[in-house]
N, C-alpha and C positions, 0 to 999 in steps of 0.2 A: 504494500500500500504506500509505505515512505517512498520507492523508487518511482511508481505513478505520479507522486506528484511532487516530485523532484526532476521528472523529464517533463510535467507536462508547464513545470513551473521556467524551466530553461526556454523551451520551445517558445512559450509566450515573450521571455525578453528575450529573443533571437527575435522574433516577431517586431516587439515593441520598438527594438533599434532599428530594426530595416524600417519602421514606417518613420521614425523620427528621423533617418537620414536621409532620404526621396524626399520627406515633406519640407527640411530645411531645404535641400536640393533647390523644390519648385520656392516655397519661397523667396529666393535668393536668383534665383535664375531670371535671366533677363532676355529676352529676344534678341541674340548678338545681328541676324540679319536686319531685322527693322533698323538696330542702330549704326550700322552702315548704312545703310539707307538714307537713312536722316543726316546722316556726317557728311554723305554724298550733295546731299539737298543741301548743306548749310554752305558746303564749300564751295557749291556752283553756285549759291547768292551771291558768297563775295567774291568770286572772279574766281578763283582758285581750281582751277580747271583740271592739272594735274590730278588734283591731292580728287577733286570730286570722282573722277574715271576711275581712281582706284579705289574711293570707297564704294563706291557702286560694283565694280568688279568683284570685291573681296561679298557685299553683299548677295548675290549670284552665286560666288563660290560656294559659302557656306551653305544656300539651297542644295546644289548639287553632290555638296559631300554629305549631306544629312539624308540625302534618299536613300544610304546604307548604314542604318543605324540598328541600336540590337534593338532586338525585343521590348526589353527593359525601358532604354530610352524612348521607345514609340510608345509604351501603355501610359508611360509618365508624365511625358513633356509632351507640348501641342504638336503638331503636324507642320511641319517649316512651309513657308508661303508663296505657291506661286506668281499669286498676283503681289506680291514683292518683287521676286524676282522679275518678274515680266517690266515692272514701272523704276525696277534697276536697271535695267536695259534702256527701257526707252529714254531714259534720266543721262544713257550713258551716252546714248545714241545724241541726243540734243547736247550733248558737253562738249563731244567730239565735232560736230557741224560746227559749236563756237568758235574749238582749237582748228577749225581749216582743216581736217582729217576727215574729208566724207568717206576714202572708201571704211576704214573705222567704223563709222559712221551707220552705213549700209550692213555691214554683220552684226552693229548693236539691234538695229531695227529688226533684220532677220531672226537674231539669236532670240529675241523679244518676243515674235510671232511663233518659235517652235515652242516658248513657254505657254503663251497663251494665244493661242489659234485662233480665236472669236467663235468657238464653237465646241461641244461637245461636254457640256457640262452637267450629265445628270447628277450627278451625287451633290449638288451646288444648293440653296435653295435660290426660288426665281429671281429676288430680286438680286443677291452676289452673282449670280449668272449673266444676269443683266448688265449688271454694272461691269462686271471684267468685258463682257459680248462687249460693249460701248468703248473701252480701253481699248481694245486689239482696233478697231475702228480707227482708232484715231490715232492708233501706229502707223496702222497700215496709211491713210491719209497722208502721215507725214513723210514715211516712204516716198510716197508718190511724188508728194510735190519735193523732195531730194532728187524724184526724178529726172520730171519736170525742169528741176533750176538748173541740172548737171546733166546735157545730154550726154557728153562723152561717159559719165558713170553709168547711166542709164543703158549705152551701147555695152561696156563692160560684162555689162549682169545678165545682157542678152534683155532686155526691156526696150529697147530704143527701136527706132523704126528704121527700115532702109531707105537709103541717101540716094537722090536720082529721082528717075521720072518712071522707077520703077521696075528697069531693067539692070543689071548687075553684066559682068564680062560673062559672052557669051550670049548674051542677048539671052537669059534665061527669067523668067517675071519673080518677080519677089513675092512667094507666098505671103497671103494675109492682107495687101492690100488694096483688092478692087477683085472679088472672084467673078466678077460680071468679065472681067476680060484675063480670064485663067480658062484652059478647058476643064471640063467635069462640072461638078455642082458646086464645088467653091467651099468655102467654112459660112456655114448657114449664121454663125457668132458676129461676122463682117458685115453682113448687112443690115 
């Protein structure tokens, strides 16, 4: 009878310490990607352009090394953020267009849209769905008009249009722009 509850008295402070050191744990624990994030945000207010790309960077890192966390760590701590990380990118992406660095620039915008697609958010409730759907939007937007201001990057990325009146060497037409004077039925998208 002494030994029952001499083990069952261990087991409970074995217990009692593992919940007191998790529970310090989270109280103490602070969202390190948010506060890259925000160090990102502060340092592109004051010009600080470098120091902003790298906290933004370092903010993304941390997302991506957190997707291999144990056990332990997932049942404990929250879920790391990708609509953080997606609004570190585009944070990085607008730092770099300041510093003159578009093609930079063009992989933040990119890197930003494989976090967040503008789509596929069931596990989300509507309205966070909504609101990231309206983010990638307005990535994508800024993309564009990067496009738009920089044909030559625009040609880089394969986005730009073909130069000329339509014919390239060899007198061969340039898919995609007029299927009314292309044989076959054309890209039905074109018209």
């Amino acid at each position: 009878m002494l030994r029952n509850k001499r083990t069952w008295l261990i087991a409970g402070l074995v217990a009692g310490l593992l919940l007191i050191w998790y529970g310090l744990g989270l109280a103490m624990w602070r969202d390190t990607q948010v506060l890259y994030y925000n160090a990102g945000l502060q340092a592109y207010r004051t010009g600080d352009l470098p120091h902003a790309a790298q906290f933004f960077d370092q903010s993304v890192a941390l997302y991506k090394r957190s997707q291999n966390r144990t056990y332990m760590q997932r049942l404990i701590y929250p879920q790391p953020s990708a609509e953080v990380a997606a609004l570190a990118d585009f944070q990085k992406a607008k730092t770099l267009i300041r510093a003159q660095q578009i093609p930079a620039a063009v992989d933040a915008f990119k890197e930003s849209l494989v976090i967040n697609p503008g789509n596929g958010y069931g596990d989300l409730v509507l309205s966070d769905a909504q609101r990231m759907e309206a983010q990638a939007y307005v990535v994508k937007y800024d993309l564009e008009q990067l496009f738009k201001n920089n044909p030559d990057q625009a040609q880089k990325q394969g986005k730009g249009k073909g130069k000329g009146d339509g014919k390239q060497k060899g007198d061969k037409p340039v898919p995609g722009n007029d299927p009314g004077t292309q044989p076959g039925k054309g890209n039905r998208d074109d018209i």
